[in-house]
N, C-alpha and C positions, 0 to 999 in steps of 0.2 A: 618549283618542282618538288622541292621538297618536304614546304608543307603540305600540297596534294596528295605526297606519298602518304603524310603521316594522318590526313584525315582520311583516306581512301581505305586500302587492306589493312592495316597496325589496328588490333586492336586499343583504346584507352583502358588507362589504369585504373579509370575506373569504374570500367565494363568488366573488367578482370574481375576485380573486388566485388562486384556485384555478383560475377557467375560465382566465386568460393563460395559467399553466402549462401548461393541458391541449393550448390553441390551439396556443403554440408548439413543443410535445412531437411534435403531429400536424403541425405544419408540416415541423421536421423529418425527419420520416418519410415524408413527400410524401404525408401523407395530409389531406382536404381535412376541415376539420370539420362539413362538411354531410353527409360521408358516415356520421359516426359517431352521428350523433342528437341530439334536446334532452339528451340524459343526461349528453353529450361535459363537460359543467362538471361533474359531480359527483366527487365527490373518487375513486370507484373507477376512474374513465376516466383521471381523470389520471394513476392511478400504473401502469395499464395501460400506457400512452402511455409510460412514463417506462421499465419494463420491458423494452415492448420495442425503444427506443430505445439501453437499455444492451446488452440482448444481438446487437442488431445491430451494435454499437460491438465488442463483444467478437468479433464474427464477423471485422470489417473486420481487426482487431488482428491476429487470426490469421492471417489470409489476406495481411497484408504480411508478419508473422514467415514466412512458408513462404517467399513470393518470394524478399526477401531471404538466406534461408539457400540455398537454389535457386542465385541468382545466384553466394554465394559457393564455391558447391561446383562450379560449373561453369566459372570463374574460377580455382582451383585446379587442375580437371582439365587444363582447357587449359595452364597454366603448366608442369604435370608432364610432359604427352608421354607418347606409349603406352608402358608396360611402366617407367617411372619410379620407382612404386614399391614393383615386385618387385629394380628394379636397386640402389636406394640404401636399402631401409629404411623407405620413406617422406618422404624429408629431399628437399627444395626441389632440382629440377636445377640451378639457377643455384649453388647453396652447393658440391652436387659439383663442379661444374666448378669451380670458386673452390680448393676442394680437393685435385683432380689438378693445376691449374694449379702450387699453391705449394710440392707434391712432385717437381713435373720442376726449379722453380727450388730446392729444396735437391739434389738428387739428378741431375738432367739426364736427358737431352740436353737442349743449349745448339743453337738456331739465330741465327745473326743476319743482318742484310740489312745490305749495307755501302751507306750512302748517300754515301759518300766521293765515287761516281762519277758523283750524281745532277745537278751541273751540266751535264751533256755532251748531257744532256734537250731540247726544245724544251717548251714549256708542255703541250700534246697527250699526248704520252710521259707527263710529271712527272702528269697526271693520272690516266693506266692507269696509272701504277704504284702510287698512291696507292689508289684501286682494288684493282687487287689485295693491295697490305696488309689490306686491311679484308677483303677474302675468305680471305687466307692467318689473319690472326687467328679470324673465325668458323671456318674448321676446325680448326681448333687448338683452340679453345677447346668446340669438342662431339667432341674426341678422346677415345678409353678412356684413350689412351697418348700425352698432350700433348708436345711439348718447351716449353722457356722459352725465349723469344720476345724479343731485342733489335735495338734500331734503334738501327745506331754513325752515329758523324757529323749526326747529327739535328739539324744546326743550327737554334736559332731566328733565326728571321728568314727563311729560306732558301724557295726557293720549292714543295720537295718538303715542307716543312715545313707552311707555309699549306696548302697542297694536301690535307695528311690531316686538319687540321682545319676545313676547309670542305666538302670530302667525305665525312668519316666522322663521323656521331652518335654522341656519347658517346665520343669516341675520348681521350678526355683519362681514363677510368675504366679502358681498356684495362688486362689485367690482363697488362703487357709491360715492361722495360725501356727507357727511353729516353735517349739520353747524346749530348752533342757530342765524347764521346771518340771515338776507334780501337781498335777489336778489338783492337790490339797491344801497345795501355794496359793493356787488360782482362784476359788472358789468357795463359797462358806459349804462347810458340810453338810447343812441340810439340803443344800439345793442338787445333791449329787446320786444319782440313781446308777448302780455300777449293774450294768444289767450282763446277764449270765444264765445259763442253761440248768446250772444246777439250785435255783434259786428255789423257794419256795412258796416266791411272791410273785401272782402274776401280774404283767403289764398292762393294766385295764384301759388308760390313755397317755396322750402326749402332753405334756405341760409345757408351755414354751418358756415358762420362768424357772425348770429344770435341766440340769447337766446331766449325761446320757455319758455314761464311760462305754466304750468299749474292749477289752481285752483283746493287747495284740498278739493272736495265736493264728495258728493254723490249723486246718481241720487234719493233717497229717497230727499233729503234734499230740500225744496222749500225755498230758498232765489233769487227772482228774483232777476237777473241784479246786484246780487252781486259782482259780478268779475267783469262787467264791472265797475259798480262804483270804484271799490279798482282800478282797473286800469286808469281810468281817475282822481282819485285823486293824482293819483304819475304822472301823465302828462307822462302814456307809451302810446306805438303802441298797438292798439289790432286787430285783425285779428280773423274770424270766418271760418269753417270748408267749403270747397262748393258745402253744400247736397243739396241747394236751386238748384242749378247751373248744375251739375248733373244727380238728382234724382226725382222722381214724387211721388205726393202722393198716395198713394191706398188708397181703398175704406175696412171700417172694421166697426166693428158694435158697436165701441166705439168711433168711430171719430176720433180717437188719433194719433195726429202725436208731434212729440216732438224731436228736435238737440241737446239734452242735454244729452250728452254718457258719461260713466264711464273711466277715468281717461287713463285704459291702453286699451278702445274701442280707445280711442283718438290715442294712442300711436300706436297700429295698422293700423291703416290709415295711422299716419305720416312715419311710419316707411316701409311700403308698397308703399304709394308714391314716397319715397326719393330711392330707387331700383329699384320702377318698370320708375317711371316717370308717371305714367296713375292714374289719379284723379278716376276713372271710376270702375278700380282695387282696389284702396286703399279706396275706400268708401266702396266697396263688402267686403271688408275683414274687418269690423271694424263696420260699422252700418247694425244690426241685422231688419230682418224683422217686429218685434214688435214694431218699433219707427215710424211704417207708411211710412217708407219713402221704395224706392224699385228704381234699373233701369231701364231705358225704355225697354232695351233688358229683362226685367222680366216681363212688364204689354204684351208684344207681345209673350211669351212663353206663357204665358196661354191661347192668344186668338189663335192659331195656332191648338190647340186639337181642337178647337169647329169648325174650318173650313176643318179640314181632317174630322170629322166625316158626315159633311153634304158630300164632295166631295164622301166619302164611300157608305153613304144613296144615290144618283147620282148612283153611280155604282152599285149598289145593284137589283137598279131598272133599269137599261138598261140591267144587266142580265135575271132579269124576263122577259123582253119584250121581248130580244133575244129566252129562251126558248117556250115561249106562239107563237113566229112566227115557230119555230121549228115543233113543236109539230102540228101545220095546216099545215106545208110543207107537210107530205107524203096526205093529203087527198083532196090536189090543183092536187098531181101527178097521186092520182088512177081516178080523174075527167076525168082527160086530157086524160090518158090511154083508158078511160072507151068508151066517145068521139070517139076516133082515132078506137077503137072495129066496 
């Protein structure tokens, strides 16, 4: 009797164990096991359940492999920049640029920024200038045709100093020169062209086996003829920019014309020049319309509206004439008609 009992209504232990699995196979799957039936315990539901429990696993699996491949191919694109790699091959733009950078520093041009003159600064100043280094290096550093990049007199401690490393991120990785020496330490004399607005000499071209000083000022800072004097005290070459030579003055209502551009306006020109070759190009790209200076092709762009609108007023008016003769033609032809009657 009593193992009838036990093989009759009791369920076994391991019909039990089999409906858990089932249970929480359909759990889950968010599926409830009232929805699956009394059968839900039988061993073919559960591996049902367990089926397709796997192939929904396998689904998920894919479907993060894709994202993440997704994520990293559009993480790439973005880091390459349009047309990146048709220019380099394929290879990482950050690596090029690492690249041109460490061929202008064996091969040059050599620019430097002398910060010999940067105490003369108020705090205000030592900041735009420090600024503008970190603009003069990003162009520099997405140039076709870089120069190598030094900062003389860099003292540490110094307040132009603190200054680029509180304002510029990552500025200690700069891919530049940095020395508490003098260009005069650095470099044989002749090969040092201290270029400056007050100069007498113009900048006819780029020598890549020449040093380019630039004077660390700011265009707030009025010390005339300072650079030039530091420069004729060290008995260098100085050389000036050829806006004169170039470019024309406009007409503004402050009178203001002024050659005395901010450090990496400089750097834009030179660095536009030495690529394009065209003085004309690398002046547009670097001296701003607010310094009064402009190209010719600019002061004849403006006078070109004022002569199509007179040529339009011309036409305007030989259409009226045309209609006014229009408008008498039918009553020259009922005359005639009238006549011939």
């Amino acid at each position: 009797m009593a193992g009838g009992g036990a093989g009759g209504g009791c369920p076994s232990a391991e019909s039990e164990g089999e409906a858990a699995v089932a249970c929480e196979a359909l759990r889950l799957l968010r599926i409830e096991p009232s929805v699956v039936g009394p059968g839900a315990g039988r061993a073919g539901g559960a591996r049902n359940a367990l089926r397709k429990r796997r192939r929904w696993e396998r689904v998920l699996a894919a479907k993060r492999r894709k994202r993440r491949q997704e994520r990293e191919r559009s993480r790439a694109r973005r880091a390459a920049g349009p047309g990146a790699a048709s220019r380099g091959g394929g290879r990482a733009p950050a690596a090029l640029a690492k690249e041109r950078l460490l061929e202008a520093r064996a091969s040059g041009p050599r620019l430097c920024v002398d910060l010999g003159v940067a105490d003369r600064m108020t705090q205000k100043e030592t900041s735009r200038l420090a600024s503008q280094i970190r603009r003069l290096y990003g162009a520099n550093r997405r140039a076709e045709k870089p120069f190598w990049l030094c900062l003389t007199e860099f003292v540490v401690g110094s307040l132009i100093y603190e200054e680029c490393f509180r304002m510029n991120d990552g500025f200690s990785n700069y891919l530049m020169d940095t020395t508490q020496e003098s260009y005069l330490d650095l470099f044989p004399l002749d090969t040092i062209v201290y270029l400056t607005p007050d100069s007498e000499n113009v900048l006819e071209d780029i020598d890549p086996n020449k040093v380019y000083v630039l004077g660390g000022l700011v265009d707030e800072s009025i010390h005339k003829k300072l650079t030039l004097q530091r420069a004729q005290e060290q008995s260098l070459q100085t050389a000036r920019l050829p806006i004169r030579e170039y470019m024309v003055k406009t007409v503004n209502t402050k009178n203001y014309h002024s050659e005395t551009l901010a450090i990496n306006q400089v750097f834009d020109i030179l660095s536009t020049y030495y690529e394009t070759r065209s003085w004309p190009a690398a002046l547009k790209a670097g001296v701003s319309s607010g310094k009064g200076y402009v190209l010719p092709d600019a002061v004849k762009e403006v006078e070109i509206p004022q002569h199509d609108n007179a040529q339009e007023n011309s036409l305007f008016c030989d259409v009226k004439e045309l209609c006014r003769q229009e408008r008498q033609t039918p009553n020259v032809k009922q005359r005639h008609q009238h006549e011939c009657a």
